[in-house]
C-alpha positions in Angstrom: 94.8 205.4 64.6 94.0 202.3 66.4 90.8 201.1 66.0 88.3 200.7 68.9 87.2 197.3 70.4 83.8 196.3 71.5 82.7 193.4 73.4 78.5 192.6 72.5 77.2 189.6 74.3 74.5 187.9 72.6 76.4 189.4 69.4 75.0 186.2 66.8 71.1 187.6 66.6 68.4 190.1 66.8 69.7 193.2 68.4 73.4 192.2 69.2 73.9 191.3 66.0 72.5 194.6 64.6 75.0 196.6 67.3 78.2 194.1 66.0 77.6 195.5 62.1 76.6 199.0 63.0 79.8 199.7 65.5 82.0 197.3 62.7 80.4 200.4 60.1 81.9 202.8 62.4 85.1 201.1 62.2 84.7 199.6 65.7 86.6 196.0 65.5 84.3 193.5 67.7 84.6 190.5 70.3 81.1 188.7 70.2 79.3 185.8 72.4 77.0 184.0 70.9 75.1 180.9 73.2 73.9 178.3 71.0 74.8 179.0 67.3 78.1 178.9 66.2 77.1 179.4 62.4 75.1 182.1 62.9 78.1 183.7 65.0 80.4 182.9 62.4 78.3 184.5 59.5 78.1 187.2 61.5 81.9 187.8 61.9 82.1 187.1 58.1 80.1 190.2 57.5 81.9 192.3 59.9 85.2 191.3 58.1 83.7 192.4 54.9 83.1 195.9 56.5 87.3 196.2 57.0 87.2 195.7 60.7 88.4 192.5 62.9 86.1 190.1 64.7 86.7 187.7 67.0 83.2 185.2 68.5 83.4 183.5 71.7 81.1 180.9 73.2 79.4 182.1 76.5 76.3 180.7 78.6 74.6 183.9 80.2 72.6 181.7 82.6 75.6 179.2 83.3 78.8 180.7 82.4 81.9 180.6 84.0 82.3 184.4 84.5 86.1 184.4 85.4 87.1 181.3 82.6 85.4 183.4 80.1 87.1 187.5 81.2 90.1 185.0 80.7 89.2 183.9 77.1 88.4 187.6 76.2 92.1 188.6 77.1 93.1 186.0 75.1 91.2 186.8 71.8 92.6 190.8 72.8 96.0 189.4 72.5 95.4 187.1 70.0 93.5 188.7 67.3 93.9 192.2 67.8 97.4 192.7 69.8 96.1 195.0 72.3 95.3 193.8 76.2 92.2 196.3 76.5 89.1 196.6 75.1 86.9 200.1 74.8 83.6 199.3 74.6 81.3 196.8 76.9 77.8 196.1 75.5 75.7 193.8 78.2 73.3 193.1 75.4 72.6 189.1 75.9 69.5 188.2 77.5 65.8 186.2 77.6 62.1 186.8 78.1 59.5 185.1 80.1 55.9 186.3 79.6 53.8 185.1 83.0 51.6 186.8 84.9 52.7 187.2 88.5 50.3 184.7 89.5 52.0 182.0 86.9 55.4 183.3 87.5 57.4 180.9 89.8 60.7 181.0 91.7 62.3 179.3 88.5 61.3 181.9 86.4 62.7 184.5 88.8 65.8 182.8 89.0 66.7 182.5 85.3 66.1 186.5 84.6 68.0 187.3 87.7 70.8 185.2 86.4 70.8 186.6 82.7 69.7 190.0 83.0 71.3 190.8 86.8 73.7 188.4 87.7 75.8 188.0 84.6 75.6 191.9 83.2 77.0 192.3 86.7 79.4 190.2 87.2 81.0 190.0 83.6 81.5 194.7 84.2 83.0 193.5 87.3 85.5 191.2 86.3 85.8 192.9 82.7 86.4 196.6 84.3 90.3 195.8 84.7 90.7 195.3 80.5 88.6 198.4 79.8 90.3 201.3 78.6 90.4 204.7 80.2 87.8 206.5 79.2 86.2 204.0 77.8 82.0 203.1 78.0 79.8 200.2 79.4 76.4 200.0 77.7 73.8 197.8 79.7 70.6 197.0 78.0 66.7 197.9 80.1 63.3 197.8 78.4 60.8 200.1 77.9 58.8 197.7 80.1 60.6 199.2 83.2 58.9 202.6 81.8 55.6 201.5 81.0 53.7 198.2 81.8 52.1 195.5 79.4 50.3 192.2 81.0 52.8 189.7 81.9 56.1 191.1 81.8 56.2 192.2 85.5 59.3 189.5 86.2 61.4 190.6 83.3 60.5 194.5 83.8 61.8 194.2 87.4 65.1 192.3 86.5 65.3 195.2 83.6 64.4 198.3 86.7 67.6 196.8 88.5 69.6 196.8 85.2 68.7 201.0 85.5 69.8 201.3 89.2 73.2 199.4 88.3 73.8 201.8 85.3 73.8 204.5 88.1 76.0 202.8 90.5 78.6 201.3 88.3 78.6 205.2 86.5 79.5 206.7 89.6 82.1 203.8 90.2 83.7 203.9 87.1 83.5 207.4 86.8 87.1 208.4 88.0 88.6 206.6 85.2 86.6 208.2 82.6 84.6 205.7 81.4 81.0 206.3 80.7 78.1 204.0 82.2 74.8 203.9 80.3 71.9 201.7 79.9 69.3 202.0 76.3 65.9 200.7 76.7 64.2 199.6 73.6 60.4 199.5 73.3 58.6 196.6 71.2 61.1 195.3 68.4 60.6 192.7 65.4 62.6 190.0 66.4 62.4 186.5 67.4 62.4 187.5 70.9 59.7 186.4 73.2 58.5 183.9 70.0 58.6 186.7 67.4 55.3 187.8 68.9 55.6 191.7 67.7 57.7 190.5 64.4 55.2 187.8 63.7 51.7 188.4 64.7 49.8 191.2 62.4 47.3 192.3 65.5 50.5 192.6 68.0 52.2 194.5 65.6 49.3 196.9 65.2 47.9 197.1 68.4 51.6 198.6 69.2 52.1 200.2 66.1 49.0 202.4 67.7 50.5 203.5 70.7 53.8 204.5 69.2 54.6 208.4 68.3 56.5 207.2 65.6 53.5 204.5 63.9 55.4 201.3 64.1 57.3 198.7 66.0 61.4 199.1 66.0 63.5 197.1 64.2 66.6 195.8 65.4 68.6 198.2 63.1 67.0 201.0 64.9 68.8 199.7 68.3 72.0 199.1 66.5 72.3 202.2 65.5 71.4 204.1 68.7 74.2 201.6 70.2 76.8 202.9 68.0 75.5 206.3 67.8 76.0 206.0 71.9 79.3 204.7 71.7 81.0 206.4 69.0 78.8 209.6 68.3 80.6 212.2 70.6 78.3 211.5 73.9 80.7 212.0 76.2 79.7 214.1 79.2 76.9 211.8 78.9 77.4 208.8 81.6 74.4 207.7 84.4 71.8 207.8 82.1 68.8 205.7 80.6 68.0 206.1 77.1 64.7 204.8 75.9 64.5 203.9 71.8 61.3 203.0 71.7 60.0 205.2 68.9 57.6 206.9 71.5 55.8 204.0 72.7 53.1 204.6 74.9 53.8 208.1 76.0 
């Protein structure tokens, strides 16, 4: 059987890297960005080799890139490295925060989430929809920010409510071919994102840990495995919707 192939931007840290080994577990091969770490995307490839799989990492700018030079490179690592001209799985994981109040939040800052978390995740399904297989599945990535609200997130949460609407739109799209359109939302997680804030500071950490059903903050192994478990877990009259993994936070 022919394995699957996903695509993960952002695939060299923090929650892209936890989807990469979790799908590679499942047997998925993977084709990974990474932006400004080549050794960490190359360790990361290492360890999905280990797991039996094939991995391919590819350099990509989410604010900058060249969206068509880049669909362009992933057909070439398809053919290249895994003789096949499709890929299965499309995970718009790659993205930023900025943590202003509205009042501190200026065009600059509007501009750089719209470009990473609108613009490219946009763009990159559209010019990426051609090489994905028939009933295949795009994954885009919200927050549980676009849920609930915490003091100066209301930039990034917005960017993050559109990401939801596209899921919708591109589902419906899509849908004749079979392919499944879905967006996660993951509540607080312990990463470096936003400074390492939730990972690092004890008092963040708790004060969240108090508000969530489940008594703590996610770790990036709990997205990676609802990623896979969304891809590759039998889901698939599921297409349109958002799924929050947040533990239960603040419900």
């Amino acid at each position: 059987m022919t394995p699957k192939i996903a695509l993960i931007t952002g695939a060299s840290r923090g929650l892209g890297r936890a989807a990469a080994l979790h799908l590679a577990r499942a047997g998925v091969e993977v084709i990974g960005t990474y932006n400004s770490s080549p050794e960490a995307a190359a360790e990361v490839a290492r360890e999905i080799e280990v797991l039996g799989v094939r991995a391919a990492m590819l350099p990509f700018d989410a604010e900058h890139g060249d969206i068509a030079e880049f669909a362009d490179r992933v057909r070439e690592a398809l053919s290249q490295t895994f003789g096949r001209d499709s890929l299965d799985y499309l995970v718009n994981n790659a993205g930023l925060g900025v943590h202003r109040s509205i009042a501190e939040t200026g065009p600059e800052d509007l501009d750089l989430l719209y470009r990473v978390h609108v613009r490219t995740p946009f763009l990159l399904t559209r010019a990426l929809s051609p090489v994905i297989s028939e009933g295949g599945s795009v994954l885009f990535v919200s927050s549980g920010l676009a849920r609930f609200t915490l003091p100066g997130y209301a930039a990034y949460a917005s960017m993050k409510g559109a990401v939801e609407v596209l899921t919708r739109y591109a589902a419906q799209e899509f849908g004749p071919r079979g392919i499944r359109v879905n967006c996660i939302a993951p509540g607080a997680i312990a990463t470096d994102f936003g400074g390492g804030a939730v990972r690092d500071n004890a008092q963040i950490n708790a004060g969240i840990s108090g508000m969530t059903a489940l008594g703590r903050v996610g770790e990036a192994e709990d997205i990676g495995a609802g990623v896979a478990g969304l891809l590759t877990g039998g889901l698939s009259w599921m297409t349109g919707q958002r799924v929050e993994l947040s533990g239960g936070q603040r419900l």
